[in-house]
C-alpha beads as a LAMMPS data file, in Angstrom:
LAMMPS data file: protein, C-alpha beads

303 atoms
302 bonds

1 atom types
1 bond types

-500.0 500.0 xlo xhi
-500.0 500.0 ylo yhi
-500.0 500.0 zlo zhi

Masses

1 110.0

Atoms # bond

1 1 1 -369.157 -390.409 397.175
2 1 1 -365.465 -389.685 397.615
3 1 1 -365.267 -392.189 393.747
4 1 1 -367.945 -389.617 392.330
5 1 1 -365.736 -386.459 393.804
6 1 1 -362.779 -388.016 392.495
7 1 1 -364.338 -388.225 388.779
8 1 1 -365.511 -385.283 388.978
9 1 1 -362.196 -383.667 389.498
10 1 1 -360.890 -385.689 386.811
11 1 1 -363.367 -384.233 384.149
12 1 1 -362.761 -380.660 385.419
13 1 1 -358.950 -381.092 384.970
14 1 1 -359.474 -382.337 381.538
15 1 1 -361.409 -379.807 380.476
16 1 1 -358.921 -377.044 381.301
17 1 1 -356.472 -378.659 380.172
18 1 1 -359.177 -378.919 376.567
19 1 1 -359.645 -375.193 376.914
20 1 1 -355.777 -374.769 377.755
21 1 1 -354.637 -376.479 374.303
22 1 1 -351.937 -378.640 376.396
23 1 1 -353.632 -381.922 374.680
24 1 1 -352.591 -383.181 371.858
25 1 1 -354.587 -385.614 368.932
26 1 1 -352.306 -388.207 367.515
27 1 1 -354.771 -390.775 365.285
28 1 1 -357.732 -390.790 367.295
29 1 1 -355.605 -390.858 370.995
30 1 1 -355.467 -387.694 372.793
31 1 1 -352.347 -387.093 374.773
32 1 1 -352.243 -385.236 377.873
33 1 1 -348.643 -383.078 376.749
34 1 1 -346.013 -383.039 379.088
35 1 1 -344.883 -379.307 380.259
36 1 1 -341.808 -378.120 378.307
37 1 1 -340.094 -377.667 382.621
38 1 1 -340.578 -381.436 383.036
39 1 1 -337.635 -383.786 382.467
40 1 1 -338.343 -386.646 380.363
41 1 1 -337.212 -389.858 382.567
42 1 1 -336.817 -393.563 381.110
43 1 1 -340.422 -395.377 381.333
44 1 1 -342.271 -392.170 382.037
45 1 1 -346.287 -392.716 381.186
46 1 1 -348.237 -390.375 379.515
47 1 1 -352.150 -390.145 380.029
48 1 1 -354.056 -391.126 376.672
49 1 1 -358.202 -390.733 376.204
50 1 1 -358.920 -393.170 373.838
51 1 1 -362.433 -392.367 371.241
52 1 1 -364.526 -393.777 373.417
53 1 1 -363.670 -391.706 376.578
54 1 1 -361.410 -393.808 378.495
55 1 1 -357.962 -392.659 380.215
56 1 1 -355.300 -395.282 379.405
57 1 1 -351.649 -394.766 380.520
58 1 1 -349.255 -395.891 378.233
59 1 1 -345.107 -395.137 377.613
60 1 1 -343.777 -391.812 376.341
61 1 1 -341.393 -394.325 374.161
62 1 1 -344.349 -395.588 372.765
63 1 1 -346.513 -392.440 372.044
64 1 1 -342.943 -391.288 370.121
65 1 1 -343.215 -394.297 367.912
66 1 1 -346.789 -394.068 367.164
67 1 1 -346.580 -390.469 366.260
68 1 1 -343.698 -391.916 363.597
69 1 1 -346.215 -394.247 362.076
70 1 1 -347.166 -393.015 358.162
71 1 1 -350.436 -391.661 357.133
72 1 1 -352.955 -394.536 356.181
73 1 1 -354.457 -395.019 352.552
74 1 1 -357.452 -393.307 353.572
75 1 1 -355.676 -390.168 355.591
76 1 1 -353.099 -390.118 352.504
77 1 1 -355.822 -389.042 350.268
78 1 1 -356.219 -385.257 352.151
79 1 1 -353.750 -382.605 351.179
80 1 1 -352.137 -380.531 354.107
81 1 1 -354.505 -377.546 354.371
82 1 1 -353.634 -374.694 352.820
83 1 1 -350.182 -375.636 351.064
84 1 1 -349.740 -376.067 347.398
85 1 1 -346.558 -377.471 346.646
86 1 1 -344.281 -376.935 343.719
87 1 1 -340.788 -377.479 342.715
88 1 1 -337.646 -375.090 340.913
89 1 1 -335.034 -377.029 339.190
90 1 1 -332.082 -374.858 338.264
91 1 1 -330.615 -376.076 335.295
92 1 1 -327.663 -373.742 335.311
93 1 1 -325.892 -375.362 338.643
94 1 1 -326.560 -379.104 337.888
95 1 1 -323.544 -381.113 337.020
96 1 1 -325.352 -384.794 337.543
97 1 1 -323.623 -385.427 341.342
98 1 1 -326.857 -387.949 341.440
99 1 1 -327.313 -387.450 345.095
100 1 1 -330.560 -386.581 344.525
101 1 1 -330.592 -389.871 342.677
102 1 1 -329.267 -391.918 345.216
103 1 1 -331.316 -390.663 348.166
104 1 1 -334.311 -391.107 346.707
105 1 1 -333.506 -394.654 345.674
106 1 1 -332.751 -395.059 349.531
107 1 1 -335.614 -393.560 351.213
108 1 1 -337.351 -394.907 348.887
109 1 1 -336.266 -398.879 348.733
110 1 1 -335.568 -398.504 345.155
111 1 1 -333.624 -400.575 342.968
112 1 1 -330.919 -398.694 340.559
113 1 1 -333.235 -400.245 337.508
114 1 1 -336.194 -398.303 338.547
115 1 1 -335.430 -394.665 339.761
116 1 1 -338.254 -392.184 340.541
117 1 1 -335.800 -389.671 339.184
118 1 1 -333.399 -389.729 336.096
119 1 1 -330.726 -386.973 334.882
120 1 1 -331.174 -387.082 331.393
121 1 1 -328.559 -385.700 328.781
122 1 1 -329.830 -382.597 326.955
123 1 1 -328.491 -380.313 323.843
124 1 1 -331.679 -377.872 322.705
125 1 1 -329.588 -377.335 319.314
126 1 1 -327.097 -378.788 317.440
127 1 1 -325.121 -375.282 318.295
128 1 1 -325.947 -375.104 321.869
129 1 1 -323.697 -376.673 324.311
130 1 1 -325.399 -380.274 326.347
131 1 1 -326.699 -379.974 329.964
132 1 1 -328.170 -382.002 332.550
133 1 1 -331.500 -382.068 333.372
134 1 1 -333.422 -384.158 336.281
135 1 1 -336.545 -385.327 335.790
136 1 1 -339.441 -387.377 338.018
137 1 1 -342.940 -386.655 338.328
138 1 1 -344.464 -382.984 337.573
139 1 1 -347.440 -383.670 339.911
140 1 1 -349.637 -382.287 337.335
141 1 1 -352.644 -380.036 337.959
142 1 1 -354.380 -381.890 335.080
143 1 1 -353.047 -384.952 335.383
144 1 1 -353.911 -387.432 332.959
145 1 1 -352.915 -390.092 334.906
146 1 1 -355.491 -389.642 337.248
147 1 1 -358.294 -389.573 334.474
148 1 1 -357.434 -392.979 333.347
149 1 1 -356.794 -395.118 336.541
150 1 1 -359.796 -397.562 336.228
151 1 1 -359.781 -398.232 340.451
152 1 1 -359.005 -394.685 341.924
153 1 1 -355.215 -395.860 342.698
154 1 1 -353.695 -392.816 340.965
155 1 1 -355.346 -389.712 342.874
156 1 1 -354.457 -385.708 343.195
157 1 1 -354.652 -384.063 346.659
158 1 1 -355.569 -380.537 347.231
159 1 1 -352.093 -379.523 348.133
160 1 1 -350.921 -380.726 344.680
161 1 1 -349.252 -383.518 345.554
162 1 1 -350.459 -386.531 342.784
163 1 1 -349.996 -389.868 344.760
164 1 1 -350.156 -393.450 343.521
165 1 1 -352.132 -396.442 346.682
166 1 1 -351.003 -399.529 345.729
167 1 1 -353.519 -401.732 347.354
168 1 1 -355.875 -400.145 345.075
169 1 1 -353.244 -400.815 341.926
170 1 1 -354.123 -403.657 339.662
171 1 1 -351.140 -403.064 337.376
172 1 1 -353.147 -402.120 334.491
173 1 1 -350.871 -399.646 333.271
174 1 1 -352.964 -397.135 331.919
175 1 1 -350.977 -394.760 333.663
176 1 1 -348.338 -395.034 332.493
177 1 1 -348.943 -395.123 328.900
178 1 1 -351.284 -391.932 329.785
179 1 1 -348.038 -389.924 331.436
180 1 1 -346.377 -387.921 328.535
181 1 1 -343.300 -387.734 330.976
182 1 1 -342.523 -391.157 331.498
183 1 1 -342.080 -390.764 335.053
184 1 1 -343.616 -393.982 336.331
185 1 1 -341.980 -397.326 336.544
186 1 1 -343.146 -400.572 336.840
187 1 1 -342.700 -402.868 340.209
188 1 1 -342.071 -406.308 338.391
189 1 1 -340.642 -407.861 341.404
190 1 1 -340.410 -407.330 345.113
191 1 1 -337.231 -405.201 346.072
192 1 1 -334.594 -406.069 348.657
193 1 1 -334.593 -405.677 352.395
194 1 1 -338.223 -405.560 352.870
195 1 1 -339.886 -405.469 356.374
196 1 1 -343.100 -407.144 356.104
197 1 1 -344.102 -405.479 359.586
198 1 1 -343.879 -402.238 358.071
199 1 1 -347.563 -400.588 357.738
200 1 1 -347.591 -399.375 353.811
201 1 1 -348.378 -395.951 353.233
202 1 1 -348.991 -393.791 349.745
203 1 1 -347.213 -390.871 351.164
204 1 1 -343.451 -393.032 351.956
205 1 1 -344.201 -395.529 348.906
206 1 1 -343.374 -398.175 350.913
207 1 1 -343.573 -401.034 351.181
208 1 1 -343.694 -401.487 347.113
209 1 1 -345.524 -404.105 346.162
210 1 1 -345.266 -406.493 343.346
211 1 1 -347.541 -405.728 339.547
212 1 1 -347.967 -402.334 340.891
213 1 1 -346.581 -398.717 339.863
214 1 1 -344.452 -396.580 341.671
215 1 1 -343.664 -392.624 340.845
216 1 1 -341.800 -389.506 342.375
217 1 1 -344.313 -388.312 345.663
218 1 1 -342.514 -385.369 346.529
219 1 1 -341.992 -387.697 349.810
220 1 1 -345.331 -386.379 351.777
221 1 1 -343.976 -388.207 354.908
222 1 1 -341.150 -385.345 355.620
223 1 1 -343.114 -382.495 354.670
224 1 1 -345.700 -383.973 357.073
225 1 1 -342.933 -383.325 359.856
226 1 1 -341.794 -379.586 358.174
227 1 1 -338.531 -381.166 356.481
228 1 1 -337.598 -380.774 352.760
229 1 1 -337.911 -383.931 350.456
230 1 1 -334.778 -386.212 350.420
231 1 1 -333.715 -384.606 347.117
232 1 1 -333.344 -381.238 348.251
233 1 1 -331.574 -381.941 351.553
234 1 1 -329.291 -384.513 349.535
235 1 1 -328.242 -382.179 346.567
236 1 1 -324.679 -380.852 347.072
237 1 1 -325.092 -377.784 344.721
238 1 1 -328.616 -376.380 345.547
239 1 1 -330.169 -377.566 342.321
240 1 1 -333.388 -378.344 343.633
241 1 1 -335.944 -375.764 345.614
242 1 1 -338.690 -376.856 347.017
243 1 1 -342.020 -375.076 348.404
244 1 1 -345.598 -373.380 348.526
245 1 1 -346.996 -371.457 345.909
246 1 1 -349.532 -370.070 348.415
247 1 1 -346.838 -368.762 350.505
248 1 1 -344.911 -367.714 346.943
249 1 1 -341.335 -369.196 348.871
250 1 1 -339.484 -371.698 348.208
251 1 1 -335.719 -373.090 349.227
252 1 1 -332.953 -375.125 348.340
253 1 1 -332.034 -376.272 352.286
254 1 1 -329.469 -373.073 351.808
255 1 1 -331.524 -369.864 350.762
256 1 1 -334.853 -369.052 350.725
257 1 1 -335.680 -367.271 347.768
258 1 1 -339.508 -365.962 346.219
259 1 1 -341.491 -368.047 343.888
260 1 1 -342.772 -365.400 341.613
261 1 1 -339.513 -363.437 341.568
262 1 1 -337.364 -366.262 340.929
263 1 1 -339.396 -367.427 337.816
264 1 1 -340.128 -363.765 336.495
265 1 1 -336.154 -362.675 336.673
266 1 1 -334.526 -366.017 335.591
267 1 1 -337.596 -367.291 332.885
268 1 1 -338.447 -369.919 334.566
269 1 1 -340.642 -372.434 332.344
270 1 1 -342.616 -375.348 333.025
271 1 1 -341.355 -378.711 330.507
272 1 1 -344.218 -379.566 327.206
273 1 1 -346.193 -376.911 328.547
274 1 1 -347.954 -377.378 325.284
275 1 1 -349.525 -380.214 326.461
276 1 1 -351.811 -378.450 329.020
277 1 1 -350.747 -381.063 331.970
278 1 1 -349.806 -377.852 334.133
279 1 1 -346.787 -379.785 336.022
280 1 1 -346.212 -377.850 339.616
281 1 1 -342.192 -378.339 338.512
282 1 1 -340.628 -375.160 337.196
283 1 1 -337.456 -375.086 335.535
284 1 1 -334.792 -372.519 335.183
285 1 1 -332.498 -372.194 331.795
286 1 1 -329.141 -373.952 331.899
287 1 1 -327.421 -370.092 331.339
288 1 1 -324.296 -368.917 333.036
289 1 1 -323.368 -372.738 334.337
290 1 1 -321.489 -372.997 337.440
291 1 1 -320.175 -376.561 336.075
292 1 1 -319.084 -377.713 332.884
293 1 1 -320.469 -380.749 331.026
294 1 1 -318.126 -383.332 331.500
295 1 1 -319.302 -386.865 330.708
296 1 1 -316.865 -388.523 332.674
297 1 1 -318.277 -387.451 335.850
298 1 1 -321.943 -388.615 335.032
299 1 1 -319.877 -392.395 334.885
300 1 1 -318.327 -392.016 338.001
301 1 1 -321.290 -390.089 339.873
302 1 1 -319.122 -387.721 340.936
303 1 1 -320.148 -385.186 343.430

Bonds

1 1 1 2
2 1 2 3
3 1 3 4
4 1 4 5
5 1 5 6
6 1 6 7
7 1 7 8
8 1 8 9
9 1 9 10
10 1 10 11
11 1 11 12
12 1 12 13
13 1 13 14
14 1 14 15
15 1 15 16
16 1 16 17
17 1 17 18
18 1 18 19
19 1 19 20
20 1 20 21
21 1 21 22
22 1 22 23
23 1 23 24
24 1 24 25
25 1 25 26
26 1 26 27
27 1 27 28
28 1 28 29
29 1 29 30
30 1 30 31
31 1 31 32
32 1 32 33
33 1 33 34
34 1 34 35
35 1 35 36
36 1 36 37
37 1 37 38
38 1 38 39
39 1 39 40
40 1 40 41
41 1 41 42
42 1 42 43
43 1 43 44
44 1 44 45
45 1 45 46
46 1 46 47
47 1 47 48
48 1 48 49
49 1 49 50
50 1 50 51
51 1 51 52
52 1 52 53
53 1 53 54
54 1 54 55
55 1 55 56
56 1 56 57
57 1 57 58
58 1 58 59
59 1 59 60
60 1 60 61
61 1 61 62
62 1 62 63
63 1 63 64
64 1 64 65
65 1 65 66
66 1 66 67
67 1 67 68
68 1 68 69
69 1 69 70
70 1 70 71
71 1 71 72
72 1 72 73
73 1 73 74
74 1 74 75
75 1 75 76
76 1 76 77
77 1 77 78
78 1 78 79
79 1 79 80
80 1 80 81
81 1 81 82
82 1 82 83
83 1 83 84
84 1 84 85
85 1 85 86
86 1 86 87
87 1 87 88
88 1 88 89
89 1 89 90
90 1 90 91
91 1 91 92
92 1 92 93
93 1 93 94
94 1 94 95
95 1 95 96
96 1 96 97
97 1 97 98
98 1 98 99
99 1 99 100
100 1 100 101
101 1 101 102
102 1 102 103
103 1 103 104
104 1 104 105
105 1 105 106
106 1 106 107
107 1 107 108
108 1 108 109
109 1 109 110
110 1 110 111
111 1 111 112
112 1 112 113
113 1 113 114
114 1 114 115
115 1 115 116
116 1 116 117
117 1 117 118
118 1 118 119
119 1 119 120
120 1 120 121
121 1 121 122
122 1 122 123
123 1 123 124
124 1 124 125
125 1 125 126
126 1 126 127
127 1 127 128
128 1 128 129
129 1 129 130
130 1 130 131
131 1 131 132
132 1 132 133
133 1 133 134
134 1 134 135
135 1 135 136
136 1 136 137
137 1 137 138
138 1 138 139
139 1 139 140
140 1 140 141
141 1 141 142
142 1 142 143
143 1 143 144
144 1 144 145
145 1 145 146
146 1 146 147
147 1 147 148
148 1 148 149
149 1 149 150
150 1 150 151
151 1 151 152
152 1 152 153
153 1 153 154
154 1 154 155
155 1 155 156
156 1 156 157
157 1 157 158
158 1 158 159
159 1 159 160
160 1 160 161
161 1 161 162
162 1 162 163
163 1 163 164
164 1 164 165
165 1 165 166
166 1 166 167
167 1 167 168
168 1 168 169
169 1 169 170
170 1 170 171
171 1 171 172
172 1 172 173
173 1 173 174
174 1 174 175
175 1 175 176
176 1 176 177
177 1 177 178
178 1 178 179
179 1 179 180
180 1 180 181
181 1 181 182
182 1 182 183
183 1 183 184
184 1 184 185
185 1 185 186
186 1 186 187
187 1 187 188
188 1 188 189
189 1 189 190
190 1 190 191
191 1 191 192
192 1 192 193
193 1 193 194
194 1 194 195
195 1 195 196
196 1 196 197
197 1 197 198
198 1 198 199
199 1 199 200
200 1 200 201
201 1 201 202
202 1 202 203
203 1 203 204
204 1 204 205
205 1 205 206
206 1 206 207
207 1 207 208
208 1 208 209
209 1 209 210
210 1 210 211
211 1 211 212
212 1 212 213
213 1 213 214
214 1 214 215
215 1 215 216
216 1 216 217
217 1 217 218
218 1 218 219
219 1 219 220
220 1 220 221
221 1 221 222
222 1 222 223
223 1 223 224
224 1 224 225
225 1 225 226
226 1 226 227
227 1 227 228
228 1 228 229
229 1 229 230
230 1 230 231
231 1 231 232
232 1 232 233
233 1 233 234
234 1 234 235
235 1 235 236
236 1 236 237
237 1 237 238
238 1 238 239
239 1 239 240
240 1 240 241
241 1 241 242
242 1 242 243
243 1 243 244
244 1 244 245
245 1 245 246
246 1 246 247
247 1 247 248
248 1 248 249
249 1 249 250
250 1 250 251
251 1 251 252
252 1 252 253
253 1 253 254
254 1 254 255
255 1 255 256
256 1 256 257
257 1 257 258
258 1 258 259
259 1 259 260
260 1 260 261
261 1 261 262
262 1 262 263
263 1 263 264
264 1 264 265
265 1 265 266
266 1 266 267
267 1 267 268
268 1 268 269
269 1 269 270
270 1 270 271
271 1 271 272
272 1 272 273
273 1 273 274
274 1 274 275
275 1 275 276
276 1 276 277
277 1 277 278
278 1 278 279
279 1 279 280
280 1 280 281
281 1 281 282
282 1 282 283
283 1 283 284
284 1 284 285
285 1 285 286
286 1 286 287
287 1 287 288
288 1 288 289
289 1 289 290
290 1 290 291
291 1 291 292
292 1 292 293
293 1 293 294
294 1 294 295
295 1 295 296
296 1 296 297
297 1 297 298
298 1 298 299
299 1 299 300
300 1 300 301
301 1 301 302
302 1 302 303
């Protein structure tokens, strides 16, 4: 009787605490969430009901580190609800500091051979003076990419977000030859530093894997936790804004600036929109530069 009482209590308490929100879903585990006046203490255990209705107590360390574990192939597929993501390059303040460049070969495990982005040399005219412009994947709203992927490697989410799963990827290629942008590259060999415990994900893009392609993601993994892609965070002179077109907002790391506004009053455009792709990346005319061109600093990689 007093085993049947004791249950019964248990199921009560859980269900306030259901009705009370203070539980918390992390892949199929629901955490009992520890109140905000409780000290966290070294080996403190957390109560966990697995899917098939069982409390297990396990480490608050732990529960930390699974939270940190990237989206599966399958969960990688769904957009985040309700965002649309798009990107503002401002031609007029970039002065090819590559941080964004370097970063992104970081987070990324990249090679220098095989960047996801590349700050390409541009003069409109043979009267116009040369700028910088970076480049990586538009994410494309009609992407043709996606059309001619054979195995259903190459897919695009409903937030936007165009993502590549390379245990689908049979390095056909088709991609790439399909992407007017050249913004995919080739994995011919397996990079450096590789940790073969690591689960792979589509949203980090990592671990690569060899005969498969690789592209810009707009790095799904930090937005999952509210942070800016490594390129905006890393840019030293605010080139890059990043944000939702539902929302009509989007920032640099530094200001925080509207969508709409900022394309209508600076004539914002979106590269070979000709060709009906509909990229999500907007850019901004290289007028009124903050820097001047200066070749010598593209060599160097100065900041």
């Amino acid at each position: 009787m007093e085993n049947k009482n004791s249950n019964a209590s248990s199921r009560r308490n859980f269900i306030k605490k259901i009705a009370s929100g203070s539980l918390i879903t992390v892949s199929g585990l629901t955490i009992y969430s520890v109140s905000s006046c409780e000290k966290s203490t070294e080996g403190e255990k957390a109560t966990l009901l697995t899917p098939d209705g069982k409390l297990v107590q396990v480490l608050k360390s732990e529960i930390e580190s699974f939270e940190q574990l990237p989206a599966s192939p399958k969960e990688s597929r769904k957009g985040i609800p309700g965002k649309k993501f798009v990107m503002v390059v401002d031609l007029a303040k970039c002065k090819n500091a590559r941080k964004c460049v370097k970063h992104c070969d970081k987070h990324h495990n990249l090679t220098p051979d095989r960047p996801y982005i590349k700050v390409l040399e541009m003069k409109d005219n043979e009267k116009s003076a040369p700028y910088w412009m970076p480049k990586k994947c538009f994410q494309c709203d009609n992407p043709p990419c996606v059309k001619v992927c054979p195995v259903g490697a190459t897919f695009k989410r409903t937030d936007g977000i165009v993502l590549i799963d390379n245990e689908r990827c049979i390095g056909c290629r088709f991609c790439m030859a399909a992407c007017p942008y050249s913004a995919r590259i080739f994995n011919w060999a397996t990079p450096p530093n590789v940790d073969e415990n690591l689960s792979y994900s589509p949203e980090t893009s990592i671990p690569s894997k060899i005969g498969t392609v690789g592209k810009c993601d707009f790095c799904p993994d930090m937005i999952r936790k509210d942070k800016l892609p490594h390129c905006i965070t890393a840019c030293p002179n605010g080139v890059l804004y990043f944000g939702d077109e539902i929302d009509d907002t989007v920032t640099n790391g530094e200001e925080t600036l509207r969508l709409s506004t900022l394309l209508r009053e600076k004539a914002g455009y979106r590269y070979l929109e000709e060709l009906g792709t509909k990229p999500r990346v907007y850019y901004l005319p290289p007028v009124d530069r903050l820097f001047p061109f200066n070749k010598e600093n593209a060599k160097k990689g100065a900041s």
